[in-house]
Backbone bond lengths (Angstrom), bond angles and torsions (degrees), N, CA, C in turn:
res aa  C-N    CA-C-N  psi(-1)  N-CA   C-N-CA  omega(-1)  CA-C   N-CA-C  phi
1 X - - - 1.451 - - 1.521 110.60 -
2 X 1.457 120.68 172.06 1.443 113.68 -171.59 1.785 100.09 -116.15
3 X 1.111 99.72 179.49 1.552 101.81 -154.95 1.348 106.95 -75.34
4 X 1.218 111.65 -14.44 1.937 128.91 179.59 1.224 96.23 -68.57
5 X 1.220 116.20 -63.23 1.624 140.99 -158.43 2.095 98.60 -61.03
6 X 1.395 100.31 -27.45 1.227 104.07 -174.33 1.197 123.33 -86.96
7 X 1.461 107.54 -32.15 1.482 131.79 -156.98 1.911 93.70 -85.69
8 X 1.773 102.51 -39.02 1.996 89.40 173.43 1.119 110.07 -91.83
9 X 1.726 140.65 -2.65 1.375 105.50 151.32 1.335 134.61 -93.73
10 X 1.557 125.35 0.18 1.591 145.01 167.13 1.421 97.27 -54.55
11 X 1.326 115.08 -70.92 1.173 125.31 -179.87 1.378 123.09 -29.01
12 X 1.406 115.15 -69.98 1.035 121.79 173.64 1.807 103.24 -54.05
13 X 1.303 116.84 -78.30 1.481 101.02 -175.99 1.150 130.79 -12.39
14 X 1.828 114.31 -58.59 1.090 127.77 178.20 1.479 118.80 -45.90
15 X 1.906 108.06 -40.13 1.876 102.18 -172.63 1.588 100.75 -91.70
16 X 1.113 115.31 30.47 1.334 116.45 174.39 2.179 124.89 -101.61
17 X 1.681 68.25 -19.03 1.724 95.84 171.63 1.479 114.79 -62.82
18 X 1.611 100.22 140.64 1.905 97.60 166.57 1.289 106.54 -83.62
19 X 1.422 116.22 148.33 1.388 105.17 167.73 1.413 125.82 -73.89
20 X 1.654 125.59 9.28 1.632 114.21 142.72 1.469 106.16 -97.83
21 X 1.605 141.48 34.97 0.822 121.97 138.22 1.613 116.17 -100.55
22 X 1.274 116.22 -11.79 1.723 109.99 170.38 1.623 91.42 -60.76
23 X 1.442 111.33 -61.31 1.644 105.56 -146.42 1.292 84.25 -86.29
24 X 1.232 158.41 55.20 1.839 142.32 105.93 1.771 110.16 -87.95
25 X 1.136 113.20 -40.66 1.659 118.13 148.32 1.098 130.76 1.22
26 X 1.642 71.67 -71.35 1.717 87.79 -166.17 1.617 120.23 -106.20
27 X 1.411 125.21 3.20 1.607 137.49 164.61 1.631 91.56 -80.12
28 X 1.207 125.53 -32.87 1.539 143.63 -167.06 2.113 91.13 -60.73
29 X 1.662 104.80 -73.25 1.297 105.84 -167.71 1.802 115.19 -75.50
30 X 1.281 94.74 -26.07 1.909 95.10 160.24 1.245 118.66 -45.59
31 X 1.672 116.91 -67.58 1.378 139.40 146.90 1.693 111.58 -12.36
32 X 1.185 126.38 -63.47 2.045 129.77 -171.72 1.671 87.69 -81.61
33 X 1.516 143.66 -31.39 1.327 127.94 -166.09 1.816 92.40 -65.31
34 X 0.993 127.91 -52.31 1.344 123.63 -174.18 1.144 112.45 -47.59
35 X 1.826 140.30 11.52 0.804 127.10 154.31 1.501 126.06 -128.07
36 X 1.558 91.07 44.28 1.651 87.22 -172.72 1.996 88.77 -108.83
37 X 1.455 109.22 -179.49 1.568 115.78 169.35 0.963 132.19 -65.86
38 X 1.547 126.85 11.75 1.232 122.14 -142.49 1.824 107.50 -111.09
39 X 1.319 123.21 6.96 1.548 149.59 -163.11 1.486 86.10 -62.50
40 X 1.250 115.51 -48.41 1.478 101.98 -169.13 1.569 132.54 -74.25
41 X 0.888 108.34 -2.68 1.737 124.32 169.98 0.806 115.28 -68.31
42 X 1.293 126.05 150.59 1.362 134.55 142.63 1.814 147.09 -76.49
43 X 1.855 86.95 -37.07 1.748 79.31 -173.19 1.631 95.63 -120.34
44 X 1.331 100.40 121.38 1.680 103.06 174.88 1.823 108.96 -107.49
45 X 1.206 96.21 145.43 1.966 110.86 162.46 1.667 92.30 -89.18
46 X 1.924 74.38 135.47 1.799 82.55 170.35 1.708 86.87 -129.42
47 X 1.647 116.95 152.82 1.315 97.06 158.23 1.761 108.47 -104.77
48 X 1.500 105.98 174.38 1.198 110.04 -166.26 1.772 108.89 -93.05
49 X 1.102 150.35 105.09 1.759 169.35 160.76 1.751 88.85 0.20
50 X 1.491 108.05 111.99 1.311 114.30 152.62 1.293 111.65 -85.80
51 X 1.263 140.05 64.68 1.143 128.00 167.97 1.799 145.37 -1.86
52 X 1.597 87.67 -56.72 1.578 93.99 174.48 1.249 105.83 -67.01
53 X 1.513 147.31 -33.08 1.255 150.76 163.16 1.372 106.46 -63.05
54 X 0.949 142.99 -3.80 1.481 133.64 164.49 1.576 105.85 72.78
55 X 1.053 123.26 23.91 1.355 115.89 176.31 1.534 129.59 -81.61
56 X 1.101 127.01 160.21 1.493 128.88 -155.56 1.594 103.19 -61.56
57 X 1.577 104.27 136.04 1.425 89.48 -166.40 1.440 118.92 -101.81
58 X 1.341 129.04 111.49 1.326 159.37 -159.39 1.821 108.46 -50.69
59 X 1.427 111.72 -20.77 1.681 113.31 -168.78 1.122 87.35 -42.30
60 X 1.834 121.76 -80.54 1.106 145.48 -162.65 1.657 111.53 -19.12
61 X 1.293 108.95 -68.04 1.481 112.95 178.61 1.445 117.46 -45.57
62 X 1.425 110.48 -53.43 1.460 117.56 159.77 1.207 136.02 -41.17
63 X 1.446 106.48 -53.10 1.991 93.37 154.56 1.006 125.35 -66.95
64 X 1.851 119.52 -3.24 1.897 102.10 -175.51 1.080 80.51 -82.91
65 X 1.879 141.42 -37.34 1.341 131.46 -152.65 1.416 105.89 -53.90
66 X 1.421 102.71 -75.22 1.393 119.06 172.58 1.610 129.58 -17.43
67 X 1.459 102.51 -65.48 1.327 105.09 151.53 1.276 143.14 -42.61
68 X 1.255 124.27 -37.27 1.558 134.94 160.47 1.210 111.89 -105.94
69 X 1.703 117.06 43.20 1.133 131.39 157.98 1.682 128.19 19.25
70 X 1.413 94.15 46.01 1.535 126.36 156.81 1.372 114.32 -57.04
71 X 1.479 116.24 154.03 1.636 105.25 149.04 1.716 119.18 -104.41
72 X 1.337 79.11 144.16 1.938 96.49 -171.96 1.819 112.72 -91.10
73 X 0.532 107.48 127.59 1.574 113.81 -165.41 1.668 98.19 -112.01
74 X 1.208 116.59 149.89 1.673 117.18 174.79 1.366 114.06 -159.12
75 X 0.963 130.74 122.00 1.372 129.27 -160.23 1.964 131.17 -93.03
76 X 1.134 105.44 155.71 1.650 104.39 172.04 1.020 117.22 -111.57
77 X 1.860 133.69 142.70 1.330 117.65 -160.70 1.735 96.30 -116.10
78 X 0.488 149.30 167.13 1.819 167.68 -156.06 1.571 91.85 -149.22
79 X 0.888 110.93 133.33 1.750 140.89 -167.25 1.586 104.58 -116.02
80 X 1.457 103.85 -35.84 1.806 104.86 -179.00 1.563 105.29 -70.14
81 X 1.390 106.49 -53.40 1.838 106.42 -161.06 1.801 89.28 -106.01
82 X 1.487 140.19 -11.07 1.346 129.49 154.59 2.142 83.44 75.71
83 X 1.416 91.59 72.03 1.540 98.94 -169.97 1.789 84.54 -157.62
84 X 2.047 97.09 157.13 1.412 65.98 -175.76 1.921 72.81 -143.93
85 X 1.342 113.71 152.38 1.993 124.40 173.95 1.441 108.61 -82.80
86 X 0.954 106.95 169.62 1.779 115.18 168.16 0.942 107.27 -136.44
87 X 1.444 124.14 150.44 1.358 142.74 -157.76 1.685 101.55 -135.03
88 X 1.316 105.24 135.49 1.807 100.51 162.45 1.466 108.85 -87.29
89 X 1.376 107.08 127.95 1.628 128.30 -168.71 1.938 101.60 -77.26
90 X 1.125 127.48 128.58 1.694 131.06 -146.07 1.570 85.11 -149.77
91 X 0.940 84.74 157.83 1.850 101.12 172.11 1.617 106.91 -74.86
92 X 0.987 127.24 -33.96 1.719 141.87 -178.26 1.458 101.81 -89.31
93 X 1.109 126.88 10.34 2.188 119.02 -170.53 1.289 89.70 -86.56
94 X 0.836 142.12 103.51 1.680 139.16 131.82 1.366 117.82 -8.61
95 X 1.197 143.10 122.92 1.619 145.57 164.29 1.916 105.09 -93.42
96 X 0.919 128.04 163.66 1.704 147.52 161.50 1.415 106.73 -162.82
97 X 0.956 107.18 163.70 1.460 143.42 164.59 1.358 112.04 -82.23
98 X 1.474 112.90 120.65 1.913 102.87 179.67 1.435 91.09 -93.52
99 X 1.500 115.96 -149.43 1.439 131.23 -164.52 1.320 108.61 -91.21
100 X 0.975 117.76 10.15 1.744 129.09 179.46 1.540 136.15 -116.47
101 X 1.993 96.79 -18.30 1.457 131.62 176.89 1.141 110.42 92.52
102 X 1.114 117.95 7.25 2.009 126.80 -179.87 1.449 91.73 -55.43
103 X 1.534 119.98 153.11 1.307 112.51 147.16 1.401 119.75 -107.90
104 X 1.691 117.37 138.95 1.282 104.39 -159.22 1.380 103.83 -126.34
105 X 1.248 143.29 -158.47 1.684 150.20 122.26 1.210 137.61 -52.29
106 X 1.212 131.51 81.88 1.393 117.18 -176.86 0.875 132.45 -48.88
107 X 1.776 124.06 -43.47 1.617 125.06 160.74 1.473 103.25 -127.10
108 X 1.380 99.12 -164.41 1.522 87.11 168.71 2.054 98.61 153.49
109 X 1.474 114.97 -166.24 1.068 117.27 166.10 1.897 110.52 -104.97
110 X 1.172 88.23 113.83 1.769 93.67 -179.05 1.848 107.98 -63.35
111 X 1.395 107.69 139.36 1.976 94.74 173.63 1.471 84.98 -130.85
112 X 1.618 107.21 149.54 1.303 128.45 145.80 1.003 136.83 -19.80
113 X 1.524 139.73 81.60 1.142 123.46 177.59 1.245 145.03 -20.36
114 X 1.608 106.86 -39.44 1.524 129.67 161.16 1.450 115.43 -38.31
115 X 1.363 109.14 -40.82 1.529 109.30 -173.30 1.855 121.79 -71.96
116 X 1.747 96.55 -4.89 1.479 92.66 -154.81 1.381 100.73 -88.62
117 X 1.605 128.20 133.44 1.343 125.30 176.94 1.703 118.27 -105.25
118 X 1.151 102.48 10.13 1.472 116.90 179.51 1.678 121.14 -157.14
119 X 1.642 107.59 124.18 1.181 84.28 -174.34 1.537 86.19 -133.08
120 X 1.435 120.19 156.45 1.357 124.14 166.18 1.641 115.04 -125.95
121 X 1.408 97.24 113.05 1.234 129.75 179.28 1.706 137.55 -43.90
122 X 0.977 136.21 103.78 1.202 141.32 169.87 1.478 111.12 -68.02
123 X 2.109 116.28 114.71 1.453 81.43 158.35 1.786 83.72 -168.03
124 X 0.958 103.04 173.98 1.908 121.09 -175.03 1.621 116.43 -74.15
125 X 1.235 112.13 -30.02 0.964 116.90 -176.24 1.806 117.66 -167.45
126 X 0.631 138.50 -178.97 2.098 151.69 -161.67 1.754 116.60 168.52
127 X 1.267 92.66 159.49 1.411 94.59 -170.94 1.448 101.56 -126.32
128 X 2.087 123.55 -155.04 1.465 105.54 -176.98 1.773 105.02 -100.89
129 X 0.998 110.86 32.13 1.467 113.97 -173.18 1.286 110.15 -116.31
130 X 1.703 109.38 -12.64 1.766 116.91 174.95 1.350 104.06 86.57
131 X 1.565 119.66 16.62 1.617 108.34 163.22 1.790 116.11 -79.90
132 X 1.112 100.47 179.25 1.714 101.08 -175.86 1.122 115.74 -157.88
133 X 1.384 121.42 151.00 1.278 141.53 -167.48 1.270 117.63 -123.80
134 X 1.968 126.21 129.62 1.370 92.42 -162.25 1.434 80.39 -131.92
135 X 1.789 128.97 -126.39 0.894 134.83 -169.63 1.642 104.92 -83.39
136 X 1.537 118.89 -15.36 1.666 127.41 173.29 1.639 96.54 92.28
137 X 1.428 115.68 26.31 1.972 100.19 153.46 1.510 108.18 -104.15
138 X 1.555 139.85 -14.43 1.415 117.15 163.74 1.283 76.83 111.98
139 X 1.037 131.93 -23.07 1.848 122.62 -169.34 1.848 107.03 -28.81
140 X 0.984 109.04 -59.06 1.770 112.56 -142.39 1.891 93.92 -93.26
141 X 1.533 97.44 -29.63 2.174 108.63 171.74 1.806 88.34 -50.46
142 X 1.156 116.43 -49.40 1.674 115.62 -146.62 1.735 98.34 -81.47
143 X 1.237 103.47 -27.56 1.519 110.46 -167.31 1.722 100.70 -90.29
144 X 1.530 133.03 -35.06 0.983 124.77 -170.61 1.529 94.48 -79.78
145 X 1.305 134.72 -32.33 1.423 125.78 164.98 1.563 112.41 -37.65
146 X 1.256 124.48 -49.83 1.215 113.49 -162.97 1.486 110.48 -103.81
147 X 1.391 124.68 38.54 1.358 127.37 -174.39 1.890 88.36 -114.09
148 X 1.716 104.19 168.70 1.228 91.00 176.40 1.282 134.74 -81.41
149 X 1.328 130.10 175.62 1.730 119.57 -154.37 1.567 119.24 -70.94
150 X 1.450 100.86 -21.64 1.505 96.69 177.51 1.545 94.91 -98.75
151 X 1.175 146.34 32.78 1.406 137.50 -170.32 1.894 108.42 -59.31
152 X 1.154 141.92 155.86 1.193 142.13 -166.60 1.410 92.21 -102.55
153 X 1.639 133.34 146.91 1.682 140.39 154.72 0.900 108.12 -99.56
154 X 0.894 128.85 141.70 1.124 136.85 -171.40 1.871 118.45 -139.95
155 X 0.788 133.22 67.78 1.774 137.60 -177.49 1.284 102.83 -51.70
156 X 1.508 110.70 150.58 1.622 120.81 174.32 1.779 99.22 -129.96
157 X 1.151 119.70 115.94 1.010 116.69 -160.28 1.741 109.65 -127.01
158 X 1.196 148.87 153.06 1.404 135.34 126.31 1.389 142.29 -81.30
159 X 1.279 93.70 -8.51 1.394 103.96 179.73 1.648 122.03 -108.55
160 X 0.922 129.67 159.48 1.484 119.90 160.07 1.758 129.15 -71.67
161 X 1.351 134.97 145.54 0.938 126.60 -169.60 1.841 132.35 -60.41
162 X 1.105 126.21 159.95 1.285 116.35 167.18 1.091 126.56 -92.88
163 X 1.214 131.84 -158.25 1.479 113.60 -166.31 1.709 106.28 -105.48
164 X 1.276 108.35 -40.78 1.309 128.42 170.78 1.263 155.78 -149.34
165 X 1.478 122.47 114.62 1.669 102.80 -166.46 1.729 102.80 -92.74
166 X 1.642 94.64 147.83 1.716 85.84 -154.75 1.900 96.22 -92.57
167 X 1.665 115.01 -22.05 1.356 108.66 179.60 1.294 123.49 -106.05
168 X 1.429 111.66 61.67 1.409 125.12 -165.76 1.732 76.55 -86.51
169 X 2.077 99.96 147.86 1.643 131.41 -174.93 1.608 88.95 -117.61
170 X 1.633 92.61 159.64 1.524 120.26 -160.17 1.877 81.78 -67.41
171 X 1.498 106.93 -36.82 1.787 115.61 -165.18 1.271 106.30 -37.37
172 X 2.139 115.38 -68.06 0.958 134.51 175.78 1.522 124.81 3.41
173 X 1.222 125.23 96.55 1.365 112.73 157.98 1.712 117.60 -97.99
174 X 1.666 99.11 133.54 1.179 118.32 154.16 1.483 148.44 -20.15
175 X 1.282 132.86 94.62 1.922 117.75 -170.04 1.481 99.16 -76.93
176 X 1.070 127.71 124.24 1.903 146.15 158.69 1.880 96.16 -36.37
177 X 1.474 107.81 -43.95 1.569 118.89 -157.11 1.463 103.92 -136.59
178 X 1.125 113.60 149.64 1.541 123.58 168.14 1.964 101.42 -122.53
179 X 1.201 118.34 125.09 1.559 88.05 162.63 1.680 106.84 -135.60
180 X 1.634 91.89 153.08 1.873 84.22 -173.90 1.878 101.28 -131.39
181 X 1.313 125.99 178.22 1.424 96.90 172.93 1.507 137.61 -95.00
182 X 1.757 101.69 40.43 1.500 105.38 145.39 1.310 120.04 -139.03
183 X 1.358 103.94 16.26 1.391 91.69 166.55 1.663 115.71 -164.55
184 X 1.312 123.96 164.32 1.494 103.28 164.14 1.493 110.00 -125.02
185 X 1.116 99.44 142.69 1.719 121.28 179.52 1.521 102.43 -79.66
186 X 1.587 110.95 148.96 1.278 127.77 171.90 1.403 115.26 -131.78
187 X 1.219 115.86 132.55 1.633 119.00 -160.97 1.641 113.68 -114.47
């Protein structure tokens, strides 16, 4: 199927969810991250829970971060150049809502993308080859470019994968991992 084709039936799936089945979901895929390789890092991307989109909800990860006193990174998206900053996530960071309902950072300390060795992925849909489908602005293609070369992908998913997305771009970057809450994919 093509990523259009993917993006209106995810969607829909997704608003079909109770909201104690997102949040058992998603304590569910927090729960399987504890068993991927990735303990030894230090600086992870988290994204921040659009709620009205029903997407997997990110607290969870954040307290494992926290707890194993990682740094949490969270990003701002730019709408002009479709680029997005990272911020180190602090007990004092301010969150808002931009004009789109993202939740973002209002200020904060910006870090290098270069530095990030883990990122966990936002997206609508994936297949068994570890491609991904997100909202269709390129945001996270442009951002996993500029993370460092061995950076970890990481997908947050509820569903299981499909078999194939048929208009995967040269841009496209790859997830290493898919994880959902029964299982995790390896790419």
């Amino acid at each position: 199927m093509t990523k259009a084709e993917l993006r209106h039936i995810y969607k829909e799936k997704r608003a079909s969810l109770s909201p104690q089945t997102v949040e058992d979901y998603s304590i569910a895929i927090a729960n399987q991250l504890l068993e991927l390789p990735i303990w030894d890092k230090m600086y992870f991307h988290v994204f921040l829970t659009m709620e009205n989109q029903k997407e997997v909800k990110t607290e969870f990860i954040l307290h494992i971060l926290q707890g194993k006193d990682k740094n949490c990174l969270v990003s701002k998206s730019d709408f002009s150049t479709f680029k997005m900053k990272s911020y180190l996530l602090q007990d004092n960071t301010k969150i808002g809502l931009n004009v789109y309902g993202i939740p973002e950072p209002i200020d904060g300390i910006e870090i290098d993308h270069s530095k990030i060795e883990v990122v966990f992925v936002p997206l609508l849909a994936y297949d068994k080859k570890g491609h991904r489908t997100g909202y269709g602005k390129g945001f996270y293609d442009r951002f996993l470019n500029e993370c460092a070369p061995n950076c970890v992908k990481v997908g947050l998913s509820f569903f299981p994968p499909e078999n194939d997305i048929t208009d995967i771009l040269t841009t496209d970057v790859a997830l290493d991992y898919c994880v959902t809450p029964e299982q995790v994919y390896r790419f």
